[in-house]
VORO-603012 format. One record per residue: residue in one letter; x, y, z of N, C-alpha, C in turn. Coordinates in pm, 1 decimal, padded with zeros to 6 digits. Last residue first. Example, Ala and Ser with C-alpha at 12.3 -4.5 7.8 and 13.67 -1.06 7.14 Angstrom:
2
+---------+----------+----------+----------+----------+----------+----------+----------+----------+----------+
| residuo |      nc1 |      nc2 |      nc3 |     cac1 |     cac2 |     cac3 |      cc1 |      cc2 |      cc3 |
+---------+----------+----------+----------+----------+----------+----------+----------+----------+----------+
|       s |  01285.0 | -00225.0 |  00708.0 |  01367.0 | -00106.0 |  00714.0 |  01290.0 |  00003.0 |  00787.0 |
|       a |  01319.0 | -00569.0 |  00780.0 |  01230.0 | -00450.0 |  00780.0 |  01320.0 | -00330.0 |  00780.0 |
+---------+----------+----------+----------+----------+----------+----------+----------+----------+----------+
END
This chain:
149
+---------+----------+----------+----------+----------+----------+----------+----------+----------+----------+
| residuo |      nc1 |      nc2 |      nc3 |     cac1 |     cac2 |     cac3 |      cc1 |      cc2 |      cc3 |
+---------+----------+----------+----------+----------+----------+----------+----------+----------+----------+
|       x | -00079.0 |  04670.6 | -05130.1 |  00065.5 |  04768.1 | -05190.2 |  00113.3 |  04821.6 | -05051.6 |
|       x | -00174.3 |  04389.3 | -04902.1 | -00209.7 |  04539.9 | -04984.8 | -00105.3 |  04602.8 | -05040.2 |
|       x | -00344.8 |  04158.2 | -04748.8 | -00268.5 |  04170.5 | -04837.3 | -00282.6 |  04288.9 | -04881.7 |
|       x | -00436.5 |  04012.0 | -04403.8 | -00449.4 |  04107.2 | -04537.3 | -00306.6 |  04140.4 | -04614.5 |
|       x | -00498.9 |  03672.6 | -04315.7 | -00440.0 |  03749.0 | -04372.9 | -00485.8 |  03847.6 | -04393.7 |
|       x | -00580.8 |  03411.1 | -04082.4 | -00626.1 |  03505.2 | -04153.5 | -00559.8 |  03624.6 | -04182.3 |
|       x | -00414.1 |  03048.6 | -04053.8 | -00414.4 |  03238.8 | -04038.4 | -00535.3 |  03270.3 | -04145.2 |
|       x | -00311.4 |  02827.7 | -04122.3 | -00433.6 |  02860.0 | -04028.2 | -00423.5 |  02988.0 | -03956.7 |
|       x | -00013.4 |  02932.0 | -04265.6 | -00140.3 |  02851.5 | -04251.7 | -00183.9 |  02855.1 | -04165.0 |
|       x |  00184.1 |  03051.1 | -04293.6 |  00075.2 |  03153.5 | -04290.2 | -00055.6 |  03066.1 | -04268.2 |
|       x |  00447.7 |  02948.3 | -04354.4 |  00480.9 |  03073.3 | -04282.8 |  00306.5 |  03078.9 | -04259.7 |
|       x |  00443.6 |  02756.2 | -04564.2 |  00430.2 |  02690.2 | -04437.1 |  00355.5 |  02838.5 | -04353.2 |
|       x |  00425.9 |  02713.5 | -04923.3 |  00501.8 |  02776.3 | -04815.2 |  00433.6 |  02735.4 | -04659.5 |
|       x |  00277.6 |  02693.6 | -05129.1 |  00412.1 |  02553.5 | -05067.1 |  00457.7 |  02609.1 | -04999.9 |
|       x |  00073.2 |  02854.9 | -05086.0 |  00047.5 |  02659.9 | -05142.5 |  00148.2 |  02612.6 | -05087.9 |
|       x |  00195.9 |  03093.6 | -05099.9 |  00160.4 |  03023.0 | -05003.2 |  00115.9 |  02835.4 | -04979.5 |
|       x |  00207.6 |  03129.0 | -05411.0 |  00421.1 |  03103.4 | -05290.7 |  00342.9 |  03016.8 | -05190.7 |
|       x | -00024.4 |  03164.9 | -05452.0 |  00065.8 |  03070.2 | -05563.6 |  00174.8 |  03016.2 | -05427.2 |
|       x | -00096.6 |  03371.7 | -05292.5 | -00185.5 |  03271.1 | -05272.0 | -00120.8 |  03163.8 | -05330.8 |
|       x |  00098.9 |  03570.9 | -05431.1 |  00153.4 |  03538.1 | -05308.8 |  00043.9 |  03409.5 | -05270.7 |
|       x | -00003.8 |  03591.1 | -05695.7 |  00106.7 |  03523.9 | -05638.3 |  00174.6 |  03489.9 | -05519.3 |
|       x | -00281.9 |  03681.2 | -05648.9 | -00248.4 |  03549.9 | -05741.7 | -00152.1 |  03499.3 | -05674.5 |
|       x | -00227.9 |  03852.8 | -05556.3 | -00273.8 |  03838.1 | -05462.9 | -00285.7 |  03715.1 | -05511.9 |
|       x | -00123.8 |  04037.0 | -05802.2 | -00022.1 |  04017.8 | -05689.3 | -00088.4 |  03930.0 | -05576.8 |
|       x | -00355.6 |  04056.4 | -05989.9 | -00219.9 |  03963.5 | -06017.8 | -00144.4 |  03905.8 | -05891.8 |
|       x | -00498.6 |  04183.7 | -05872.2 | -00567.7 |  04079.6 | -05853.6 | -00425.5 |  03968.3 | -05861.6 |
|       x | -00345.4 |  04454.3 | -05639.3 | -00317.2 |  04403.1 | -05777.2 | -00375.3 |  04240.6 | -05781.4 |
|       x | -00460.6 |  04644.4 | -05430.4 | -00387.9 |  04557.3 | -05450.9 | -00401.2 |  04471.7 | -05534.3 |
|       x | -00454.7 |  04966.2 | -05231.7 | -00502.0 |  04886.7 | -05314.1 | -00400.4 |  04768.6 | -05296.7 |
|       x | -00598.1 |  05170.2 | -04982.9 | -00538.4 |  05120.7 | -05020.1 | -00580.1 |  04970.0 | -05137.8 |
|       x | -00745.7 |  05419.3 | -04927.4 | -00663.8 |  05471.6 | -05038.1 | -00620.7 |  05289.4 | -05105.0 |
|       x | -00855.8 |  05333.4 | -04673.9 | -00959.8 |  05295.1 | -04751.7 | -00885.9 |  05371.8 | -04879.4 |
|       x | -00601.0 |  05134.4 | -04531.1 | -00638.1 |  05255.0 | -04560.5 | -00727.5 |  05240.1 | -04668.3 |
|       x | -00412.9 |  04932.6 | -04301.8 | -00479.3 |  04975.8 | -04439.6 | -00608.2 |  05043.7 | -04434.3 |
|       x | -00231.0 |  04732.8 | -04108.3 | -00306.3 |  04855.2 | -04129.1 | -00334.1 |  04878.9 | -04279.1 |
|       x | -00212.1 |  04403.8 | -04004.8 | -00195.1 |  04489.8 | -04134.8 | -00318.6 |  04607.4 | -04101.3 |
|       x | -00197.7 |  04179.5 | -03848.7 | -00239.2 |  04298.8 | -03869.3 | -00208.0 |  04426.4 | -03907.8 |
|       x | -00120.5 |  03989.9 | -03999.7 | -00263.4 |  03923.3 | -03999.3 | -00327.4 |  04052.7 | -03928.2 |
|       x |  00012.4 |  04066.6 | -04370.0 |  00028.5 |  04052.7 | -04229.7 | -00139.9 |  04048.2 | -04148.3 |
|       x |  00204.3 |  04168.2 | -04610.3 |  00124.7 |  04044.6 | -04594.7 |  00119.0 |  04043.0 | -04414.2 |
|       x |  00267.4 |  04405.6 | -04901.0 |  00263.4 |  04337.1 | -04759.3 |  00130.6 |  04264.4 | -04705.2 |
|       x |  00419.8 |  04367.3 | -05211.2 |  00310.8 |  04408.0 | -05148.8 |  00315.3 |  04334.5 | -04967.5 |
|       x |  00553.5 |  04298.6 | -05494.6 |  00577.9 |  04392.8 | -05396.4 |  00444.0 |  04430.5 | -05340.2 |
|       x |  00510.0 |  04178.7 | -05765.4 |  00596.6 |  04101.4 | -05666.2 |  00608.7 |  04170.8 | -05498.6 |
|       x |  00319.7 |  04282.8 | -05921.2 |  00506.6 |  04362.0 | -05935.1 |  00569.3 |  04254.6 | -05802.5 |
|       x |  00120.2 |  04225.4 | -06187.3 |  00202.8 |  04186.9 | -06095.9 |  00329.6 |  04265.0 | -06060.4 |
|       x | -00082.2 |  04517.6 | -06290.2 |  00038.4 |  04415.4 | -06296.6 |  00084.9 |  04339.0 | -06188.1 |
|       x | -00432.9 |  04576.5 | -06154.3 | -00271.1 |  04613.7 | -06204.4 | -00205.5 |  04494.7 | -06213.4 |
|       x | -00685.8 |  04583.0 | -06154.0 | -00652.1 |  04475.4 | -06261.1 | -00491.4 |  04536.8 | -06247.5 |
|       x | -00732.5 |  04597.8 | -05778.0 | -00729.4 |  04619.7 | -05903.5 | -00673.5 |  04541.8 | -06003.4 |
|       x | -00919.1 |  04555.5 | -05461.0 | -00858.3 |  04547.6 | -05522.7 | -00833.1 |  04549.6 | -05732.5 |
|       x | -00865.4 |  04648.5 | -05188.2 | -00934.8 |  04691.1 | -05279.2 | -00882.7 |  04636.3 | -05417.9 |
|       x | -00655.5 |  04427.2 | -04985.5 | -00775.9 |  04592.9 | -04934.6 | -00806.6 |  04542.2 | -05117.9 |
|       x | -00774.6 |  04066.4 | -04928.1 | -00695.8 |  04189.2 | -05003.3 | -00772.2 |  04294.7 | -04977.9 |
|       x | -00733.1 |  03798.6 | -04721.0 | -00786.3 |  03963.2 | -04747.4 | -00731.7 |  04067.0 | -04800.5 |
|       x | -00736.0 |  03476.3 | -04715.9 | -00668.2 |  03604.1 | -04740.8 | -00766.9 |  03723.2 | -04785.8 |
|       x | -00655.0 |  03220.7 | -04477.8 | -00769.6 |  03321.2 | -04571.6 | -00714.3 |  03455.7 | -04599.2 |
|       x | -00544.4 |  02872.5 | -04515.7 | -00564.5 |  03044.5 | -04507.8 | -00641.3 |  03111.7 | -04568.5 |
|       x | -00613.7 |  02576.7 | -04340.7 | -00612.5 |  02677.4 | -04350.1 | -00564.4 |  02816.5 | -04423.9 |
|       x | -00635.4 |  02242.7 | -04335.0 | -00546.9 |  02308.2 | -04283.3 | -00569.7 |  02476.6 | -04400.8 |
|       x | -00966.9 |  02137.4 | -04204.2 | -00839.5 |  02120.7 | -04299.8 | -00735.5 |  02258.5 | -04248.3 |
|       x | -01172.7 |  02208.7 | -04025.4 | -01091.0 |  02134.1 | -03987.7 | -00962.4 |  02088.7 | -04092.9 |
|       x | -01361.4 |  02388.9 | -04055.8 | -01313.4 |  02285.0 | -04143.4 | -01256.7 |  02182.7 | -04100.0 |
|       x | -01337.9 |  02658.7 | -03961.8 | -01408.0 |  02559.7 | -03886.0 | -01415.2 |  02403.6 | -03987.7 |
|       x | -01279.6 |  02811.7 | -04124.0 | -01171.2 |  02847.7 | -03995.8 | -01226.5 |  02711.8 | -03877.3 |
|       x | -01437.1 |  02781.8 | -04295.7 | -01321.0 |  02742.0 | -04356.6 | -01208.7 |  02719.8 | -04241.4 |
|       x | -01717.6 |  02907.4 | -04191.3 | -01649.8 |  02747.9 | -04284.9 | -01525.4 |  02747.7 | -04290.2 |
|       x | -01628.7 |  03156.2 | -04173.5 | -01583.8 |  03085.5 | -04047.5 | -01630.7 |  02949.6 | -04087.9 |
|       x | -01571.8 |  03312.3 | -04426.0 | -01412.5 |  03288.9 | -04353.4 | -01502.5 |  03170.8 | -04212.2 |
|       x | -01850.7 |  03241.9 | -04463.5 | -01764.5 |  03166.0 | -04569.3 | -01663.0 |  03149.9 | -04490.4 |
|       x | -01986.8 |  03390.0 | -04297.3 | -02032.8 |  03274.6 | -04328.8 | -01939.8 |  03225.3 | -04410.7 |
|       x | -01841.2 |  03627.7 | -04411.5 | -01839.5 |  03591.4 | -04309.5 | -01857.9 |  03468.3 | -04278.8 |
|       x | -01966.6 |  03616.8 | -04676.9 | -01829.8 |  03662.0 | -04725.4 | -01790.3 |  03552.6 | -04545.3 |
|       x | -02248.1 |  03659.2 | -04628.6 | -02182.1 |  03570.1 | -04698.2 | -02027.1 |  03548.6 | -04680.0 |
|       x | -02276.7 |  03964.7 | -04498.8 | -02299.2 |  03804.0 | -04404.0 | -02228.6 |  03692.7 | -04461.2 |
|       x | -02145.7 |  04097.4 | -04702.9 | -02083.4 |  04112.3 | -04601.0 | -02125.9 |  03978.8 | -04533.1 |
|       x | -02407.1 |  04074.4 | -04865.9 | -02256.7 |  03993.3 | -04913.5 | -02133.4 |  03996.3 | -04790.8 |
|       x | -02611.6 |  04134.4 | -04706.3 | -02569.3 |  04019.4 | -04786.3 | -02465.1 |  03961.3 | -04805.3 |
|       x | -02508.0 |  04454.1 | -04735.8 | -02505.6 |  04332.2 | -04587.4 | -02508.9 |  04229.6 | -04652.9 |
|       x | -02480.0 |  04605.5 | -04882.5 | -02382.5 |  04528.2 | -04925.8 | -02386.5 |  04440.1 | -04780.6 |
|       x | -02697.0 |  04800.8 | -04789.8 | -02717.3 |  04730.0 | -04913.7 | -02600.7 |  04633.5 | -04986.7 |
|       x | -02607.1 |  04898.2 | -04591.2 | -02721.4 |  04790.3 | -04548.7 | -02689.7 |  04746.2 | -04729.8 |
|       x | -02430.7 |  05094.1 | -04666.7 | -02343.6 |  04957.5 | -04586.7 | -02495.4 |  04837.3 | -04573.6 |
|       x | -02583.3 |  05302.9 | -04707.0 | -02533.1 |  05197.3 | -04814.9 | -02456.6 |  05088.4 | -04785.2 |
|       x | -02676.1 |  05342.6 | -04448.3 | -02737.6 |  05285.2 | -04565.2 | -02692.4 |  05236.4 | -04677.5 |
|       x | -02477.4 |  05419.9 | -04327.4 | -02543.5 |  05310.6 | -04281.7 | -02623.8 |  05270.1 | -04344.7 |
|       x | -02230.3 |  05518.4 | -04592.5 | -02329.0 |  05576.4 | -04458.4 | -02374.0 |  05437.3 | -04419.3 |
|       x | -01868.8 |  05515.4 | -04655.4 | -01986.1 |  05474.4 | -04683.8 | -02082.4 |  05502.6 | -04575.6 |
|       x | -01585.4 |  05636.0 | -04681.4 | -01737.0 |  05716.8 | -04724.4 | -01871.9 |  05665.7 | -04730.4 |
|       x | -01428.3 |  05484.5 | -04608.1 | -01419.7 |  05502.0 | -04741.4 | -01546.6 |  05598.6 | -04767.8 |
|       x | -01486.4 |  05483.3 | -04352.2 | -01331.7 |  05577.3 | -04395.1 | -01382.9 |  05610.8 | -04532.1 |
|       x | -01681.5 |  05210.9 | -04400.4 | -01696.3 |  05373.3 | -04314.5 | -01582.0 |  05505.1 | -04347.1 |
|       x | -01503.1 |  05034.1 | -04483.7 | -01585.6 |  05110.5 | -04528.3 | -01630.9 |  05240.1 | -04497.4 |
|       x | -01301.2 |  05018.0 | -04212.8 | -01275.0 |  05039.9 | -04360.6 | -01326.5 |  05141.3 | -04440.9 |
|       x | -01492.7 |  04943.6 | -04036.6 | -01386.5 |  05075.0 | -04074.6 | -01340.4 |  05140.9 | -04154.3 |
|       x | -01521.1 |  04747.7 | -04167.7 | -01622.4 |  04791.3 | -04152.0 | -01618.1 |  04971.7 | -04118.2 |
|       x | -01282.3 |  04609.6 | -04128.9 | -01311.3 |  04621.9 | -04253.4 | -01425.8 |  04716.2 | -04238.7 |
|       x | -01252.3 |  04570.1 | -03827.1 | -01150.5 |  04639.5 | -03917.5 | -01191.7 |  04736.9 | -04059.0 |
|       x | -01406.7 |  04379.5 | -03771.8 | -01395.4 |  04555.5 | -03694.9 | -01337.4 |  04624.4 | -03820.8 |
|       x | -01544.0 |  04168.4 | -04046.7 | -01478.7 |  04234.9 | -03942.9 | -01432.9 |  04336.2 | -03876.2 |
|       x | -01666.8 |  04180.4 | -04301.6 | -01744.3 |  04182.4 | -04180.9 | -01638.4 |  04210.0 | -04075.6 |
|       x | -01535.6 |  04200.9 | -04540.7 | -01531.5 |  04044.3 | -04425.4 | -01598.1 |  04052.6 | -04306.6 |
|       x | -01493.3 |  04396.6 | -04698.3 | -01633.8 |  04295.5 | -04713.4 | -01616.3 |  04223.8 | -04620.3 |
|       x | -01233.8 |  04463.3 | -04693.5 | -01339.8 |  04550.7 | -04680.5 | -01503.7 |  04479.8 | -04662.3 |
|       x | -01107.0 |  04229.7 | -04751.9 | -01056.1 |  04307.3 | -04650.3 | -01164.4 |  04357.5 | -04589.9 |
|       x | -01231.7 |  03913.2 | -04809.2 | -01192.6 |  04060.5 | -04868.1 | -01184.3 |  04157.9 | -04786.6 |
|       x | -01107.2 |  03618.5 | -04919.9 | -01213.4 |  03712.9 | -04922.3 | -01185.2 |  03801.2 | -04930.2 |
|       x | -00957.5 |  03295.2 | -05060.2 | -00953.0 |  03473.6 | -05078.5 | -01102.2 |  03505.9 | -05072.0 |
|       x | -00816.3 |  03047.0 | -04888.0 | -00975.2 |  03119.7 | -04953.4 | -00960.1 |  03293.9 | -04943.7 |
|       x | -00684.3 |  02735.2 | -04937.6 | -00676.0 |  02908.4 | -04937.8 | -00818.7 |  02988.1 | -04988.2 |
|       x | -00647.9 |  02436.0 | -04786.7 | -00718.9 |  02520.7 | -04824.1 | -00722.2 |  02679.0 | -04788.0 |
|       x | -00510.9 |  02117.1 | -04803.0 | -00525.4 |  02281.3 | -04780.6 | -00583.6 |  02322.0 | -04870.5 |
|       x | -00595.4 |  01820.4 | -04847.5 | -00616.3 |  01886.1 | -04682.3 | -00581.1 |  02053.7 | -04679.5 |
|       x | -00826.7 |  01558.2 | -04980.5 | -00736.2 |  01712.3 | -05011.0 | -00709.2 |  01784.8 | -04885.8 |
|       x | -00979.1 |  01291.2 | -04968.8 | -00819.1 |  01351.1 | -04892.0 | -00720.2 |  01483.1 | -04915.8 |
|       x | -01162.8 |  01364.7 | -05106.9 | -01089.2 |  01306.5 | -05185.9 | -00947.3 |  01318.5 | -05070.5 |
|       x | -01341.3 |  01423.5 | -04888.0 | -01395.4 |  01281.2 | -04966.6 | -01265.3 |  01260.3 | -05006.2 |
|       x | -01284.9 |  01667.2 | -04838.9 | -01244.0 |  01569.7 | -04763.9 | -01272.4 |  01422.2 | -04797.4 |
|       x | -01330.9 |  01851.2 | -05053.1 | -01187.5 |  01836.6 | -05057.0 | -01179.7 |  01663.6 | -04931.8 |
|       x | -01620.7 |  01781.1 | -05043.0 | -01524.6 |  01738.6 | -05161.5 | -01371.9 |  01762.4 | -05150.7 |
|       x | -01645.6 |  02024.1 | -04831.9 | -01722.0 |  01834.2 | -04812.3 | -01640.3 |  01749.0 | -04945.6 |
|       x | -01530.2 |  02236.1 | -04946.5 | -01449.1 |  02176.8 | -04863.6 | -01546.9 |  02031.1 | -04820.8 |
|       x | -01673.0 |  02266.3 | -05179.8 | -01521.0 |  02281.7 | -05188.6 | -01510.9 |  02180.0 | -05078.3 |
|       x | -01960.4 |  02330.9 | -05037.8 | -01943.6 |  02198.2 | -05127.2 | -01792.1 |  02182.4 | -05150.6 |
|       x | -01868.1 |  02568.3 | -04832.4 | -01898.4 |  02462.9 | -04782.6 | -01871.3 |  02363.1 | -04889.6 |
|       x | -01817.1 |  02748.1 | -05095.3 | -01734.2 |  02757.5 | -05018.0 | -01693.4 |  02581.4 | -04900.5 |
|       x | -02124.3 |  02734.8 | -05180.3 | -01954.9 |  02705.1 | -05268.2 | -01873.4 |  02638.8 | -05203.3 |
|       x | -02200.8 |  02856.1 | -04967.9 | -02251.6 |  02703.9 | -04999.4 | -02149.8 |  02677.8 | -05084.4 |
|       x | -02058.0 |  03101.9 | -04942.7 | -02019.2 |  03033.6 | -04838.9 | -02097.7 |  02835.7 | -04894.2 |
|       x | -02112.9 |  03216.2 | -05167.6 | -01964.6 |  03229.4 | -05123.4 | -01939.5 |  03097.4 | -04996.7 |
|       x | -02337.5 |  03225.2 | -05264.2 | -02235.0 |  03124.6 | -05338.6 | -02100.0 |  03149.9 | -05255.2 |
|       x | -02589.4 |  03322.1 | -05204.2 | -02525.1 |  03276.4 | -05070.9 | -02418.1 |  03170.2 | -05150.7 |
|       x | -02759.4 |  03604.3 | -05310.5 | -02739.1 |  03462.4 | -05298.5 | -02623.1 |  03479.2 | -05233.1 |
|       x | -02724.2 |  03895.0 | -05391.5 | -02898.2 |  03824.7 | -05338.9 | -02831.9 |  03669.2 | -05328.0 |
|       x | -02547.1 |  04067.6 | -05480.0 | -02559.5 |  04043.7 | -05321.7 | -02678.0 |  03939.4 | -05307.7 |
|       x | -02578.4 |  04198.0 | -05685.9 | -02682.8 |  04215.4 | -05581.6 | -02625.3 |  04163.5 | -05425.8 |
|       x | -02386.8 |  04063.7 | -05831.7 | -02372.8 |  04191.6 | -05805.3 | -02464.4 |  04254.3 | -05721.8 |
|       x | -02278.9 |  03768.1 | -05626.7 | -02330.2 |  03849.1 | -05729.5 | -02371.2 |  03976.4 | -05723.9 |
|       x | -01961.8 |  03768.1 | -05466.9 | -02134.2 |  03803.4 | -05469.7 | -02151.8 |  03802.5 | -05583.1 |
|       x | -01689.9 |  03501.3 | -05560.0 | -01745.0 |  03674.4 | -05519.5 | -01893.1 |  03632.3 | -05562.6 |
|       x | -01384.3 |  03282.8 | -05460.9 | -01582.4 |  03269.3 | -05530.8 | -01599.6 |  03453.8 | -05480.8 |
|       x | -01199.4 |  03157.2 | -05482.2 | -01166.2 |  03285.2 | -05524.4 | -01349.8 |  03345.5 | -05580.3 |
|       x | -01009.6 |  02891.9 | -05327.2 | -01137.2 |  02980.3 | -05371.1 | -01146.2 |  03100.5 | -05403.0 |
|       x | -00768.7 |  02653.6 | -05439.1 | -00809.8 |  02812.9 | -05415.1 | -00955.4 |  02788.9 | -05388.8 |
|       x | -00657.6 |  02351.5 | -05265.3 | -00759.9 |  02381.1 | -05384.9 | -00749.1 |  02620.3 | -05305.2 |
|       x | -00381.4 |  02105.3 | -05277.6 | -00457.9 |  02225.8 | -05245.4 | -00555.2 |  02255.7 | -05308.0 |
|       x | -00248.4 |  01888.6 | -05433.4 | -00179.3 |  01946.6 | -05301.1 | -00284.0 |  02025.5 | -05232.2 |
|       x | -00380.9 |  01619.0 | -05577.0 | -00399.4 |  01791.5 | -05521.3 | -00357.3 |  01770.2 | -05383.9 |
|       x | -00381.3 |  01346.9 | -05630.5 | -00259.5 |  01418.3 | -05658.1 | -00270.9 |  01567.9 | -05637.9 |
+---------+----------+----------+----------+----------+----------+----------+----------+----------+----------+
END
């Protein structure tokens, strides 16, 4: 009777293990045993390893050394969006820029290219609800997302 399953797995604060993506993998060998077929996986704008995000960081002030000390979780995070883009279930991944304990306000943009700014944030609440609308919504599956104010 699951329509869907979230992931919402993060590093440990080192970075020293690989729960994002073996998580990530056991979710989806158990979504297909039980016939579960979507799947939303929140990673992270700035962490996903991609051109973009790495930009990101870099904007945000980070050097090549402190970008080595969040590689781990950057490989993980990666290793996780391409389980999921390689699943074969039906798909999204979402990338929030930075994100904070603010309120839900219902108001934030959703796009697969979305500009954002190492200023930019986004409410854990608000990334709740649009991952909530997307479950029964159609508009975004087998996409990769960012989400931001």
């Amino acid at each position: 009777g699951v329509g869907g399953v979230v992931v919402v797995l993060g590093p440990k604060a080192d970075g020293s293990d690989n729960v994002m993506a073996v998580g990530t993998g056991n979710i989806i060998s158990a979504m297909k045993k039980q016939g579960v077929s979507r799947l939303v996986v929140q990673s992270s704008y700035p962490m996903s390893g991609s051109t973009e995000g790495m930009e990101f960081l870099r904007g945000a002030g980070m050097r090549e050394e402190q970008l080595a000390t969040v590689k781990p979780a950057i490989e993980d995070k990666m290793r996780q969006e391409k389980l999921t883009r390689e699943s074969g279930l039906e798909f999204l991944i979402v990338r929030p820029a930075i994100l904070t304990e603010g309120p839900k306000t219902g108001r934030y943009q959703v796009g697969e290219k979305l500009e954002v700014r190492p200023t930019d944030t986004i409410s854990r609440a608000d990334v709740a609800d649009f991952i909530l609308k997307s479950l029964e919504g159609g508009k975004w599956w087998n996409k990769t997302v960012t989400i931001s104010h």
